[in-house]
Steps between C-alpha positions, in 0.01 A plus 500: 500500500722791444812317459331285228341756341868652408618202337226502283561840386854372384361163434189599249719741263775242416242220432295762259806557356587147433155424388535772219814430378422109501166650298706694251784203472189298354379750278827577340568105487163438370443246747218672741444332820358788688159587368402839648152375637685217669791720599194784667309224709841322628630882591160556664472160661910630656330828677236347667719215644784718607220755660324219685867437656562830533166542733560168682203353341664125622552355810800238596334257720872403609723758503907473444518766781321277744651164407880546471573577847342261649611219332857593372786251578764780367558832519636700196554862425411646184759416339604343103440138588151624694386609205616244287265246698264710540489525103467129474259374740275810367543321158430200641186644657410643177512202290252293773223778507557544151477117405182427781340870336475305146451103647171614762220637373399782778890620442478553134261760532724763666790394203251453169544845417875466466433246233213675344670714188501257212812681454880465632670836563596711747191671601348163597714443766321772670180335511523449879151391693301744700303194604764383756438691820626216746882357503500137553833401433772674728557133693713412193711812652588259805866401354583857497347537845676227663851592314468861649412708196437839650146619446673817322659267246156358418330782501770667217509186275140436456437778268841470338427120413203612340601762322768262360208283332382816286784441234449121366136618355631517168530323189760663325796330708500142413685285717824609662761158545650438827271699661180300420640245776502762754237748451181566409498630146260690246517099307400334840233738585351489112395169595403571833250748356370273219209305496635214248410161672911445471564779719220563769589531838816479459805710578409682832824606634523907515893564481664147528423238239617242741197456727297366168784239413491407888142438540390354135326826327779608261458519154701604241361724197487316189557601186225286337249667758388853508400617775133627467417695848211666645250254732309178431190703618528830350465840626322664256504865649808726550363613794740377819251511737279254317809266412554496844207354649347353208654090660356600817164578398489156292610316827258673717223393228592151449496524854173580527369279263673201611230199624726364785699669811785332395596662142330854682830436724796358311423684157710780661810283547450228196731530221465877303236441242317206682097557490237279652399143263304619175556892581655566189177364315293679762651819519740554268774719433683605223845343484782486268534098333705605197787710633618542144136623386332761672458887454680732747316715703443887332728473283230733259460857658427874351876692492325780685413308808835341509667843515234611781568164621883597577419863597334365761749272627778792524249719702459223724853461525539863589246484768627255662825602479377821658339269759858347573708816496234679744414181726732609828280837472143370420284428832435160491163469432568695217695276320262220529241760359775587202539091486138403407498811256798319271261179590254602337671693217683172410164324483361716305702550211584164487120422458516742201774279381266216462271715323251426832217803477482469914855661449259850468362403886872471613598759330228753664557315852858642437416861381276500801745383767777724358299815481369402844897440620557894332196651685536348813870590571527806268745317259683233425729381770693743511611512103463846470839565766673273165345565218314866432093461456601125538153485687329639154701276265367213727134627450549560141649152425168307699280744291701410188449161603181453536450694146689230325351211701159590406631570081601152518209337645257676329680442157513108537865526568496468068760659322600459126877404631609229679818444671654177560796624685 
């Protein structure tokens, strides 16, 4: 927990920093792929995933630790060539969960929300699921396991290999020569991402490009197709938690309403997308059949809840980065306490994003739970040891809030200025 919790305080900086000058890059090119809507809910959709992980929300059912040394053929140090391996098999690990998570329906759900921004920039690649609280997939880890790999080694190159996938979610590098044959690239991950009926489910690998060419899902981008991205079935919120569960609950329906034991079963592990015979005439639901014809989600808002929009999301940021800075000194239960307060502040203002009056309920379950938080430990974690009256700038700011939430709601969310940025 702890040691996590200080990479992301290095971590979260450099990728805000990336994301804004990516974001300003656009602007002064005049080619804007990072609407600031988008850019909020992808941000938000980052704090909640790297909070769950953080807490230990998810449980490995096999566990590297447990496996390597009982089945290890070699012993290695931690050494270069250690890592090295390690590095690979983790790739190829990553490009087998990641190529089952889009080919079986029950799978997609915990990796739909990566796919969800109709838009292909930086920010998106933190849309990571909350949704996935079980690990399924550390048997691919074997090869490393019986080579020797210390558990040290895997343990240090699992969050470097995925920080290494932030960079390629970007459209303004186009492709890069020599070293589309070897890695994964911001060209091969366009299509990836897109939903064009050229390029679905293809291009899985995470770092090497190889794995796709080896197992028959490569595809190159071409320059007669676009990619057009988002998903098939479309999100329509901005609010991560939503995105995130939004497959399940239409499995767990169709379950439901299925006639026969059989599809109740199997509709879990058919094909992503597969429904019962004559569901989509029974109970339909809206999907994309034109990908070159359909109207991006909130792209219309007022300017002023935009900028509230983004105030919000740097608050956030700063509580939780308090969270992370304080975590070796917060009691336990504490921190899950401080946990489902960012929770529930993400939810909420991402309701308000949609424009969703319930965002007023959230929004006073919030208010409620902080002031509770304040008057039940006589301040704010701590803050006030770090920041003077911290404890009263916290109050003020869930007052402020609240104020705001209810101007919105009660005002239609109408205002005489729309942004589309």
């Amino acid at each position: 927990m702890k040691e996590y919790a200080t990479v992301l305080l290095y971590a979260m900086p450099l990728f805000l920093a990336l994301i804004i000058i990516e974001k300003l890059y656009g602007y002064f090119k005049g080619e804007n792929t990072a609407p600031i809507m988008d850019s909020v809910s992808s941000i938000s959709s980052g704090i909640i995933n790297s909070l769950k992980d953080v807490l230990g929300l998810s449980v490995t059912l096999l566990s590297y630790e447990w496996m390597a040394p009982k089945i290890a053929l070699l012993h290695q140090d931690t050494t270069i060539l250690a890592y090295c391996i390690g590095f690979i098999v983790i790739d190829f690990y990553g490009y087998w969960s990641h190529r089952w998570s889009h080919q079986i329906n029950f799978l997609w759900n915990k990796h739909a929300i990566h796919h969800s921004s109709e838009e292909f920039n930086l920010s998106c690649a933190l849309r990571q699921s909350v949704s996935s609280f079980v690990n399924l997939f550390t048997f691919l880890l074997i090869p490393a396991a019986l080579l020797g790999v210390p558990v040290k080694v895997i343990a240090i190159t699992l969050p470097i290999h995925l920080f290494l996938q932030f960079w390629y979610h970007t459209k303004h590098i186009k492709k890069m020569g020599i070293l589309e044959q070897i890695i994964v690239t911001p060209s091969h991950h366009r299509v990836h991402h897109a939903i064009n009926p050229e390029y679905i489910d293809k291009n899985h690998g995470q770092i090497f490009i190889f794995w796709d060419k080896l197992f028959g899902t490569y595809q190159e981008e071409l320059d007669t197709v676009p990619p057009v991205f988002g998903i098939t079935r479309p999100a329509q919120t901005w609010n991560p938690f939503r995105i995130n569960f939004q497959h399940l609950w239409l499995l767990i329906c169709d379950a439901w309403r299925a006639e026969n034991w059989k599809d109740k079963i199997t509709i879990w592990f058919k094909p992503t997308g597969w429904r019962p015979e004559n569901f989509e005439e029974k109970y339909p639901v809206p999907k994309i059949s034109n990908v070159y014809s359909f109207h991006k989600y909130g792209t219309q808002h007022s300017k002023m809840l935009m900028y509230w929009s983004v105030i919000q999301l740097f608050v956030t940021l700063g509580l939780v980065s308090y969270l992370y800075l304080s975590i070796a000194r917060i009691d336990i239960q504490h921190i899950f306490v401080y946990g489902t307060f960012i929770f529930i502040s993400v939810y909420s203002y991402t309701e308000l994003m949609d424009t969703n009056n319930y965002s007023l309920f959230w929004e006073s379950i919030r208010f409620a739970f902080g002031i509770g938080i304040i008057t039940y430990f006589g301040n704010w974690f701590e803050i006030d040891t770090m920041i003077p009256f911290g404890t009263y700038l916290i109050m003020g700011y869930l007052t402020l809030s609240l104020i705001i939430n209810i101007y919105f709601v009660r005002s239609g969310f109408k205002s005489e200025k729309l942004a589309l940025t």
